[in-house]
C-alpha positions, -999 to 999 in steps of 0.1 A, spaced: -236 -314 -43 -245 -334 -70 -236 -314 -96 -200 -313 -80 -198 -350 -82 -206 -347 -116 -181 -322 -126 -153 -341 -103 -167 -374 -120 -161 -360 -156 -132 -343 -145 -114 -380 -131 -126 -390 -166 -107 -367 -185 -76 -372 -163 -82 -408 -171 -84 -403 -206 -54 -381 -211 -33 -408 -190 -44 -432 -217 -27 -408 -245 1 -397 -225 19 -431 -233 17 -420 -270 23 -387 -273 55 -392 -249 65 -415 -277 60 -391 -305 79 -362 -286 108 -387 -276 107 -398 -313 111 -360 -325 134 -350 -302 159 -382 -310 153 -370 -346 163 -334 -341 194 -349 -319 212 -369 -347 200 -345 -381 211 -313 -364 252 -319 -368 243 -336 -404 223 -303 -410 252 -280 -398 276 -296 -416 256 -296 -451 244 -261 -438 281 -249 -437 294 -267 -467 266 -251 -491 270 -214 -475 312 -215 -479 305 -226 -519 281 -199 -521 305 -171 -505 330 -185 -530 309 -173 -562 316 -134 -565 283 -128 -582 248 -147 -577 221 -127 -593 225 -101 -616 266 -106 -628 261 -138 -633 272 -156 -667 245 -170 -685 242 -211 -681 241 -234 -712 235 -270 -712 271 -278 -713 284 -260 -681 245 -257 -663 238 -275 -631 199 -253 -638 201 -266 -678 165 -273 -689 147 -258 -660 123 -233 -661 134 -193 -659 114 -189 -627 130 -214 -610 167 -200 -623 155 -159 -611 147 -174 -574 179 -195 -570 201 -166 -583 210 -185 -612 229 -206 -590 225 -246 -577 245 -238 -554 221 -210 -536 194 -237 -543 214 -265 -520 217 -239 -490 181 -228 -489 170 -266 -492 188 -274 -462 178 -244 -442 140 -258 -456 149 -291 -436 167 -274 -404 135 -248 -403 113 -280 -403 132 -299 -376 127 -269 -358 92 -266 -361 83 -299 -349 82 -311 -389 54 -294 -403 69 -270 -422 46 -260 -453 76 -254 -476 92 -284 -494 121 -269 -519 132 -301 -529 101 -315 -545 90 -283 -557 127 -285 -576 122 -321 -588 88 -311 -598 95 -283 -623 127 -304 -636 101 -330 -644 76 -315 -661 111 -296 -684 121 -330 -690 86 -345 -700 88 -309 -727 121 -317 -737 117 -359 -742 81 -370 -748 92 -405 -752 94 -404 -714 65 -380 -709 43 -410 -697 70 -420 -673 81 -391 -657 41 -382 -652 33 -417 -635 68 -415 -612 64 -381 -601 40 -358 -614 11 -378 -604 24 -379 -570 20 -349 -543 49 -360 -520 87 -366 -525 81 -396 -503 46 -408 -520 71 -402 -554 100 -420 -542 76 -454 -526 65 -457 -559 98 -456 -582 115 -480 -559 86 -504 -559 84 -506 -591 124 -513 -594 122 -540 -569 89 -557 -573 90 -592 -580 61 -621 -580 62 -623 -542 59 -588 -535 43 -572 -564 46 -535 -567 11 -526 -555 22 -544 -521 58 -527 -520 46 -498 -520 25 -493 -491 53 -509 -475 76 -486 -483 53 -457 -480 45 -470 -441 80 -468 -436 90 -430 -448 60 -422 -432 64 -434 -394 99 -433 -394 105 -397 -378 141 -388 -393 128 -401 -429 120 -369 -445 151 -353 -438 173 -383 -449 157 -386 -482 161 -350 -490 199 -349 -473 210 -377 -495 196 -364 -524 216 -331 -520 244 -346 -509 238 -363 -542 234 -329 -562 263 -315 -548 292 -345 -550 283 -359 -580 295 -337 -609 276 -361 -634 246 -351 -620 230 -321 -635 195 -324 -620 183 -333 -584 157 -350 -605 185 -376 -624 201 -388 -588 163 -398 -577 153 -417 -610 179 -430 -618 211 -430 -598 214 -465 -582 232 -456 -549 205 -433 -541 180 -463 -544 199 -486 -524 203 -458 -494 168 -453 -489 156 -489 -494 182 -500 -470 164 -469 -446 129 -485 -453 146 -523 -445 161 -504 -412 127 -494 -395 114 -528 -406 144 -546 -387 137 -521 -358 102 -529 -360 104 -568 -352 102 -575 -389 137 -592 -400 123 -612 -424 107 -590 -444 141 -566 -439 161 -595 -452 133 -595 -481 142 -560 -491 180 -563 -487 180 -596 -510 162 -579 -536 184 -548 -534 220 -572 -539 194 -590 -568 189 -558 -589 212 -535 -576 244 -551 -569 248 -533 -533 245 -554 -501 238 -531 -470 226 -555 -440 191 -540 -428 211 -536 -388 240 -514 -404 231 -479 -390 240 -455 -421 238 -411 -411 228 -386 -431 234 -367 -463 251 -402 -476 262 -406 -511 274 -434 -526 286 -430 -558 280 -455 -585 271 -485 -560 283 -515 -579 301 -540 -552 295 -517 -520 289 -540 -485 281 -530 -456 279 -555 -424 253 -558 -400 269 -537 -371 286 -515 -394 278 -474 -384 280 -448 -412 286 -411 -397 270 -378 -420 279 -366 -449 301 -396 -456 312 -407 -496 315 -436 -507 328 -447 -542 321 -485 -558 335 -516 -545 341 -502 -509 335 -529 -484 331 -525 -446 332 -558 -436 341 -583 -406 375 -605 -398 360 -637 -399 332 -662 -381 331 -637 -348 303 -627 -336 287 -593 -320 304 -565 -328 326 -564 -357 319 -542 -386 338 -507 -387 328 -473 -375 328 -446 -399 330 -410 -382 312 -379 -404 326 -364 -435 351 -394 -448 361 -398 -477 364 -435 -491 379 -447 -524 371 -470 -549 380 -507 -541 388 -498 -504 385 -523 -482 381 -516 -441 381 -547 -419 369 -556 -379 354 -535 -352 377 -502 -359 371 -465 -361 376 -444 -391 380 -409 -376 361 -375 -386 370 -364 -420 398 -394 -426 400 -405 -463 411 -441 -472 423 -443 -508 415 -463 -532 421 -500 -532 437 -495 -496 434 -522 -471 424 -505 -433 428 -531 -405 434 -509 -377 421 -473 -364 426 -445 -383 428 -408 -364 406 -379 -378 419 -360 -404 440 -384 -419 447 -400 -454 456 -437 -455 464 -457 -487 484 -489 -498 482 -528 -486 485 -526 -460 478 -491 -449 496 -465 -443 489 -428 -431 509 -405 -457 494 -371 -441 462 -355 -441 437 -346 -462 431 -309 -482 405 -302 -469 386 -309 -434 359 -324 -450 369 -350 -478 337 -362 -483 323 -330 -497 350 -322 -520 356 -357 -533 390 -352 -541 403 -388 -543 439 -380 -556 465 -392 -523 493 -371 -538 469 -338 -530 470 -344 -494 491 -324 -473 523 -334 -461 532 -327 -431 503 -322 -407 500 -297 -373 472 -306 -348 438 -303 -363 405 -300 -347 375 -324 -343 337 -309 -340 337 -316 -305 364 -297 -296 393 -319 -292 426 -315 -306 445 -344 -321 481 -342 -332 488 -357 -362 523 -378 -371 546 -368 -397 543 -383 -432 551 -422 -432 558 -423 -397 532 -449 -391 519 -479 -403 487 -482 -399 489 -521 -395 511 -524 -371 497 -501 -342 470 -510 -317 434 -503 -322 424 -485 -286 406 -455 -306 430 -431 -309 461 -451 -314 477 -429 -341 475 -402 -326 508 -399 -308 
């Protein structure tokens, strides 16, 4: 009898116990399973993107030209690493996403990392091929055994300052990557977006030393979790330093997808209830901003895979729809359908883009767009038709979501 009291006794303790953790673990699983929810259409998109380029080469491996440092994306990196990619980037940037979607999978402890492996063996070609940076490149990255322990350390040291030195920064930054669930797979998204848009960048390696954009993505991602943490003010530390050095002004609140790339960074704002869909592009200058002194929500929603030009300037609590470009310089005021190209002061929709995805293509060039437009379909299944070239004025229409469309 006793012994049965004992074992119920213990037994009441362990239920106890586990009712203690429940709380905790119920928040890791919620955590992971929000994470999978908003990277799986980033990673199917980036997924898709990567294996259409590849299907476009006719030969990969063996028929393959030989690269040279003037027409290599693999220039300067070791023969091993060309043999397992085919001799191809573009093979590389597929199997590095299906790396991240096999890890989202598995709960994120996948054992294979292919982007730091990559920025690795780049680094250790380029410590061979400049020793002046040898010193550099070993305390930035090949001292480091993480992408994220790597990328903590090059970002403090770029936005250190007497008030937070760089010793301090760090750990900050490295706490953040680290807790924040969907950090991993945004730092390696945006560096392949990175890799893949950018045709001035010929190593993953140059967009995460030294491509400014880049820095101001993930630091703006560190500010984020720090803003949803309780901790504006240190937030609002980051994002000052950020405009200081960098010249880009993303309010800590904007919520900003994955596989991101903006491209060059100087003059880029983004307001504090702004939302950035996946796989969007941005170019210099762009500025999604509010109407004035009103308050709540009033900073522009970009949809996944737009395209935005240089100088372009989108204004008020509007939607930019899925794979829309705005051109360069244009002036946006009201909603623009997906699948639409808009350009001038003030707007106007002149037809629709090339391709269904703008962003990835980063064809800026209005007169490429198509002219006349049948209906086109969004990822969710709806159909939208499309006006005929000039027929609208993008100004002049209402702004309940879809007002173009008719």
């Amino acid at each position: 009898m006793f012994s049965c009291l004992t074992s119920v006794a213990q037994g009441n303790g362990r239920l106890q116990r586990t009712s203690k953790q429940v709380p905790l673990v119920a928040r890791r699983e919620r955590r992971h399973r929000l994470a999978v929810r908003t990277l799986r259409p980033a990673l199917e998109s980036s997924l898709s993107r990567f294996t259409e380029q590849e299907q476009a080469f006719p030969t990969l491996k063996a028929d393959a030209k030989p690269k040279t440092a003037s027409n290599s994306r693999t220039a300067g990196v070791p023969n091993r690493l060309k043999e397992e990619e085919g001799a191809c980037f573009v093979e590389f940037l597929r199997r590095a996403v299906e790396d991240c979607r096999r890890n989202v999978q598995a709960g994120g402890h996948g054992t294979e990392d292919l982007v730091w492996e990559r920025v690795r063996l780049e680094a250790e070609a380029a410590a061979r091929e400049e020793q002046l940076l040898a010193s550099f490149l070993y305390a930035t990255v090949l001292n480091h055994d993480t992408l994220e322990a790597c990328l903590a350390f090059h970002l403090a040291n770029k936005l250190a300052s007497t008030t937070l030195p760089s010793t301090m920064l760090n750990e900050i930054i490295r706490e953040a990557l680290e807790k924040a669930p969907e950090a991993r797979y945004a730092i390696r998204l945006d560096l392949l977006a990175v890799a893949d848009r950018d045709p001035a960048c010929t190593r993953v390696i140059d967009a995460l030393l030294f491509f400014k954009g880049f820095h101001a993505l993930q630091t703006h991602r560190v500010a984020h979790w720090l803003w949803s943490q309780n901790r504006q003010a240190l937030a609002m530390y980051l994002h000052s330093q950020v405009c200081k050095v960098l010249q880009i002004d993303i309010h800590p609140a904007a919520r900003i997808g994955y596989g991101v790339f903006i491209d060059h960074g100087t003059g880029v704002v983004i307001g504090e209830t702004a939302r950035v869909g996946n796989n969007v592009s941005l170019l210099h200058h762009v500025t999604l901003g509010g109407t004035g002194t009103k308050l709540g929500d009033r900073h522009p929603k970009i949809e996944d895979c737009v395209l935005i030009g240089a100088g372009a300037t989108i204004l008020g609590n509007i939607t930019v729809g899925y794979g829309a470009m705005v051109g360069a310089c244009t002036v946006l005021t009201s909603d623009l359908p997906p699948h639409s190209t808009a350009v001038g002061v003030p707007a106007r929709v002149i037809g629709a883009p090339r391709t269904k995805a703008p962003a990835f293509d980063m064809d800026q060039d209005p007169t490429h767009c198509r002219k006349r437009r049948t209906a086109v379909e969004h990822p969710d299944g709806s159909s939208h038709s499309l006006p005929e070239t000039g027929t609208v004025d993008v100004t002049s229409t209402s702004t309940n979501g879809h007002a173009l469309d008719s």
